[in-house]
C-alpha positions, 0 to 999 in steps of 0.5 A: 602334412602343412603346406609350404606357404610364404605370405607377404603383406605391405601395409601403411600403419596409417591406413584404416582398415574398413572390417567385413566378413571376408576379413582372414578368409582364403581364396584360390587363384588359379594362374593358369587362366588367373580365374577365381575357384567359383561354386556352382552358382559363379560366384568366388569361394572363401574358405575358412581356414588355410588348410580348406584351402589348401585341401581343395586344392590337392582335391581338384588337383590344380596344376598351378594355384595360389591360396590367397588370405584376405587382409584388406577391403579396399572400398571408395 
């Protein structure tokens, strides 16, 4: 069964997009405390695909999470 997902992206034609490795990845926020799904290492997750994401959700059975696609690396 797909999960249920709206995704909402703004962007400005204009801006230039700087391309990295974590482009299209997927990360899980859990907003109960707003903290990132980590490794055991501390560092955040990326997943691959959607359905990963999605998958470990249902695994650690969060209560409350979003799976968040990367689209864009903000960098100054």
């Amino acid at each position: 069964m797909k999960p249920k997902v709206k995704i909402l992206c703004i962007t400005d034609s204009n801006m230039k997009r700087k391309e990295n490795d974590m482009k299209d990845k997927y990360v899980i926020i859990d907003l109960r405390n707003m903290d990132y799904m980590k490794n055991e290492k501390g560092k955040i997750n990326y997943y691959d695909t959607l359905e990963d994401a999605c998958l470990t959700c249902g695994m650690y059975e969060f209560e409350d999470a979003w799976v968040c696609k990367l689209i864009f690396n903000h960098i100054e």
